[in-house]
N, C-alpha and C positions, 0 to 999 in steps of 0.2 A: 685702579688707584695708584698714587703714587707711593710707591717706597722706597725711595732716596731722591734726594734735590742737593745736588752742590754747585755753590757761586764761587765764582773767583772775581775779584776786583782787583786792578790795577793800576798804575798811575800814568801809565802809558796814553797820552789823548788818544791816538789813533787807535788803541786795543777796547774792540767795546768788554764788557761785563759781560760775564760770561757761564751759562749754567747748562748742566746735563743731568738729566732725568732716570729714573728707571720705573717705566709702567710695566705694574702686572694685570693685565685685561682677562676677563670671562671669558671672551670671544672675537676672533677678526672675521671681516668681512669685508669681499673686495669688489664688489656687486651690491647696489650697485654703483659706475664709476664716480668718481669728484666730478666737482664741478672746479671749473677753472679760477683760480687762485687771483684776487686782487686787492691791492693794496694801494691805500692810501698815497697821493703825493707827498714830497717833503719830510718823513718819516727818517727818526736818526735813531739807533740804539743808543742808550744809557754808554758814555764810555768813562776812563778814571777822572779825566778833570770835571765830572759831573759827581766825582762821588766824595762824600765827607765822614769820617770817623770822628764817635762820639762817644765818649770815656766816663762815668761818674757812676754816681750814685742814682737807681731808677729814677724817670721821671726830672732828672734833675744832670744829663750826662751833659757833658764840653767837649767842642770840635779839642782834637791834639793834634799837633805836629809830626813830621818823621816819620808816618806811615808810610809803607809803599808799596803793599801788598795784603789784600784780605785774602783767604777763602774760608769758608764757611760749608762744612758738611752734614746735611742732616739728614740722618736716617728714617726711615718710618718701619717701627718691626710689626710685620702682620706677618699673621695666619696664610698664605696664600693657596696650600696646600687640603682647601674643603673639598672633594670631592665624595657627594654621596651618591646613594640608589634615586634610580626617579627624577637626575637631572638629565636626562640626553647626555651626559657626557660631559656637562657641563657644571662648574667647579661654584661653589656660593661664594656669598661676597666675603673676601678679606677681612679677617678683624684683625683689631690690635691687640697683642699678643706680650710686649714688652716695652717698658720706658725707651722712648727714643734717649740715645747720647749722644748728641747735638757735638761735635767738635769744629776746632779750627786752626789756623796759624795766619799771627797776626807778624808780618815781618815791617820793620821800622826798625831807624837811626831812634839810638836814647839820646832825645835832646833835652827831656827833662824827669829827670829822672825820679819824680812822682809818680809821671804817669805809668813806666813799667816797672822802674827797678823798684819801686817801696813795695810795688804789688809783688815781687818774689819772697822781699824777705818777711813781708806781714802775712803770706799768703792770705788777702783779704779777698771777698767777691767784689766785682764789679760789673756793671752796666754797661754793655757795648751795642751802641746799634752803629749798622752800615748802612747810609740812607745814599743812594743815589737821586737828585736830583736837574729834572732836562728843561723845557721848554714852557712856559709858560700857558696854561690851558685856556684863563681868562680868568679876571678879578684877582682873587689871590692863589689861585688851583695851580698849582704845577703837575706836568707828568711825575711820578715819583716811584719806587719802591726801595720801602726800607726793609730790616732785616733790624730787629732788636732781641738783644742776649740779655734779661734780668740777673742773670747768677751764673759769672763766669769766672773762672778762677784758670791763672797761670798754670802750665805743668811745665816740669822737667827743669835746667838749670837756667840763669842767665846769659849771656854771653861773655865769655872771658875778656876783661880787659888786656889788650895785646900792643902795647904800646901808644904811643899819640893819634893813631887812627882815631874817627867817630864810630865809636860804640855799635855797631847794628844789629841784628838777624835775625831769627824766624823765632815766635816764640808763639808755641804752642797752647791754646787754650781749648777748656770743658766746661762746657752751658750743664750745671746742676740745678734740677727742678726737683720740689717735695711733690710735685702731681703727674697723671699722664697727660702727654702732650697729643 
């Protein structure tokens, strides 16, 4: 099972999208061998100029400007540690054990300062999804994968205004759910 996923998006065209995993497996086994690996022609990884940030209220969010950086970390808390009598050695399946806390840093230039600065001082929730979108599949299908955050609230301070520069940096946010994920 998986217990942690995190994405990083970037604006960089040529940096694809970018995620690392951490499986905790029952069992490997190296026997016996693969078979050899092929893959489609013409195949492009998701990169930043495929990817759009979208700000609102659920269901109802708007691309924003001045992003320039997602990632996105989400934990999965299990159990991994089942080991009873009577498996061969072998551990049962992982349960879930605690609310995942889903966080991130959203780094972007304030170019309008609804979209992040009133979210400091009202500390209100808001709706973020990070939907990468590639190539067209046929009719109206695209390759896609989105990433949507219902109840995400800014942490920590804004960034200090330091004279006639453009505003920017890393602002940290926390995906709050009333359920488990």
């Amino acid at each position: 099972k998986v217990t942690e996923a995190d994405f990083s998006f970037e604006i960089k065209s040529s940096d694809p999208v970018m995620s690392t995993w951490k499986i905790d497996a029952q069992e490997v086994t190296e026997v016996p061998g693969l078979a050899a690996a092929s893959f489609p022609a013409a195949l492009r990884p998701f990169v930043g100029t495929d990817v759009s940030i979208k700000v609102g209220t659920f269901g109802a969010e708007a691309s924003v400007n001045g992003v320039t950086k997602v990632d996105v970390k989400i934990p999965r808390p299990l159990a991994v540690d089942r080991f009873y009598f009577g498996a061969a050695g072998l551990k049962a399946e992982p349960l879930t054990n605690a609310f995942a806390d889903i966080s991130g840093t959203i780094t972007a230039d304030f170019v309008d300062k609804t979209v992040w600065a009133d979210k400091f001082v009202s500390d209100a929730s808001f709706s973020l999804v990070v939907e990468a979108k590639g190539a067209l599949i046929g009719g109206a299908f695209y390759k896609q994968f989105r990433i949507t955050l219902p109840g995400c609230f800014l942490d920590g301070e804004p960034p200090p205004l330091d004279g006639p520069a453009v505003v920017d940096g890393a602002l940290p946010f926390r995906y709050l759910s009333d359920g488990p994920h």
